[in-house]
N, C-alpha and C positions, 0 to 999 in steps of 0.2 A: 190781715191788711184789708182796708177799706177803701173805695172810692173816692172817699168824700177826705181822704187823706190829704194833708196839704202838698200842692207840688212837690217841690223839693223839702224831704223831713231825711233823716237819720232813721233808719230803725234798725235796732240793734239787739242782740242777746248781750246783758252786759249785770254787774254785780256793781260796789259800791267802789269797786279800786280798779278794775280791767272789763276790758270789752273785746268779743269775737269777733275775727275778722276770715278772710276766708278764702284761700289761694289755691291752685290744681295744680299740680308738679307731674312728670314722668315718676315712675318709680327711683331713675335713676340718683331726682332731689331729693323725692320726698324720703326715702327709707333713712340716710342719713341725716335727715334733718329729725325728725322723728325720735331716731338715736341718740343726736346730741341733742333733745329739746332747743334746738335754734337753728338758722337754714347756716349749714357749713359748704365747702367744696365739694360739689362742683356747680352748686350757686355761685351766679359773680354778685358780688355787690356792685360792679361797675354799671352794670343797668337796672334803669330805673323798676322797682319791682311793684306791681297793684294790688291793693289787698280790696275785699272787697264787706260790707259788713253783711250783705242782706244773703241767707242763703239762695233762696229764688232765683236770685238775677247769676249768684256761681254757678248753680245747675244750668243756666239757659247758657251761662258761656261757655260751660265745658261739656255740655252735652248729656248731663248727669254720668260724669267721670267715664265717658266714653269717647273724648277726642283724643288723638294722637298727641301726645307730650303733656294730656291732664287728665290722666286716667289716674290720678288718688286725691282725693280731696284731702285740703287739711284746713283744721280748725285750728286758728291761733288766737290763743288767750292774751291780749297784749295789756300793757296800763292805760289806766285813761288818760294821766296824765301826757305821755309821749302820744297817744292820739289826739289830744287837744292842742298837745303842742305841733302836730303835723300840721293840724286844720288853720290855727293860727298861722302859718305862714307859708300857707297855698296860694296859689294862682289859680282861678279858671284855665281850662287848657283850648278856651277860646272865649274872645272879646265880648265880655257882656256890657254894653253900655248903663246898665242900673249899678253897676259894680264900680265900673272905672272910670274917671273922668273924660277920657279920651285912648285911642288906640297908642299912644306914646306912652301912656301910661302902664297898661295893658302889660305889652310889650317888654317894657323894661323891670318890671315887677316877674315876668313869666321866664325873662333872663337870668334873675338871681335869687328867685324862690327856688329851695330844692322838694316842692310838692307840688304836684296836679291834682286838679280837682275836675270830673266828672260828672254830670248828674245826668243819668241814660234814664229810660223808659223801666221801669219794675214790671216783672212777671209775674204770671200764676202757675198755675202748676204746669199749665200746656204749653207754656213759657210766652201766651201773646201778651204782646205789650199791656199795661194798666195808663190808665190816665195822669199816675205820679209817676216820681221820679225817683232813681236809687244812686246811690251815692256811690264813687268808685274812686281810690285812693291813690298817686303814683307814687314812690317815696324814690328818689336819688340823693347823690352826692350823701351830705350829713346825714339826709332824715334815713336812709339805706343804714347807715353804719349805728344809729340808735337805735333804729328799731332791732339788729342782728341783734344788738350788744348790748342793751340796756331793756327795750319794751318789753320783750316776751317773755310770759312767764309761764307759758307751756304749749305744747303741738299735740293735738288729737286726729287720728285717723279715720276721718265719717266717711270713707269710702262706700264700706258695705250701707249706715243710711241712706245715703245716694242712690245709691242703687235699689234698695227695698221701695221709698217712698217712689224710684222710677217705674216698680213691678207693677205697684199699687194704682199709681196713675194708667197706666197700660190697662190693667185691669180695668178699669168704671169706678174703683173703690178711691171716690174722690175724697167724702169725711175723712176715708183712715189716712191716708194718704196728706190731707192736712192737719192730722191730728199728731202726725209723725214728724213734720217741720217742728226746725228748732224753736223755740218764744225768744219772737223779736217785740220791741217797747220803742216807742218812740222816744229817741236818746236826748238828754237834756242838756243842750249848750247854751253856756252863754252869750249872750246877744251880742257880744263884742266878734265872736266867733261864725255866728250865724250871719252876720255882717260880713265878715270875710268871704265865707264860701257860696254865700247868696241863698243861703237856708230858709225858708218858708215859701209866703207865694199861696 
């Protein structure tokens, strides 16, 4: 990732039919979840769950799988299409006036969308903020029960990466250490899409 990156982009690890996304559980979700390749009980679907795509910005929120209740990373391999279906009918999960015509608008759109849209600061490896922005995902109500039950098409446990590329940074050994981050590409959506969530910039 570069500087000169546009504010708000997508970058993602993704193939021609699914894209990673990337969530921290307790053991107690993740090892189940893992098991049945998809998040079972004692996941609720009742609350809103965040996936996130960029690994960076997972590390900076879980402390590289060192905070309390996100000590296991996982990678989920989800479809594009049920991610572009999310993106399509997201809300900001605050009032951007280049987005929405008026705070009524806003509003009523963020009442019956079941997606949040995010765009936070992207880190490095030392996790200080970059000058762009990284994408973060909420899924409720429907978008919850699609993504359980239809997106995913598999769950990897990059705990122990986590935690290496964490040694490595501690270390000084900054190259190896970005040479060990997953390839994220700048993700290609349609403009109709990038429209919705306020993408470029």
């Amino acid at each position: 990732m570069v500087a000169s990156a546009p504010m708000r982009q997508i970058r993602a690890s993704y193939d021609d039919s699914t894209v990673v996304v990337y969530q921290a559980y307790s053991p107690h979700i993740a090892e189940p979840a893992l098991a049945a390749a998809t998040f079972v009980s004692p996941f609720k679907r009742e609350r809103m769950t965040w996936i996130k795509p960029s690994f960076l910005w997972m590390m900076y929120r879980c402390g590289w799988a060192s905070k309390p209740g996100q000590e296991r990373v996982l990678a989920i391999s989800i479809t594009r299409s049920g991610f572009e279906w999310a993106l399509a009918r997201a809300c900001l999960s605050h009032y951007a006036p280049a987005l929405y015509s008026d705070r009524r608008e806003w509003a009523e759109r963020l009442r019956t969308s079941p997606v949040r849209i995010q765009w936070d600061p992207e880190r490095d490896l030392h996790h200080r903020p970059l000058p762009h922005r990284s994408l973060q995902v909420g899924l409720g109500g429907a978008a919850v029960d699609a993504y359980i039950d239809t997106w995913i098409t598999g769950i990897r446990d990059v705990t122990d990466q986590a935690r290496g590329i964490r040694k490595l940074v501690a270390a000084g050994e900054l190259d190896a250490a970005a040479g060990a981050l997953p390839v994220e590409r700048p993700y290609p959506l349609p403009a109709e899409i990038s429209a919705v969530i306020g993408a470029g910039g």
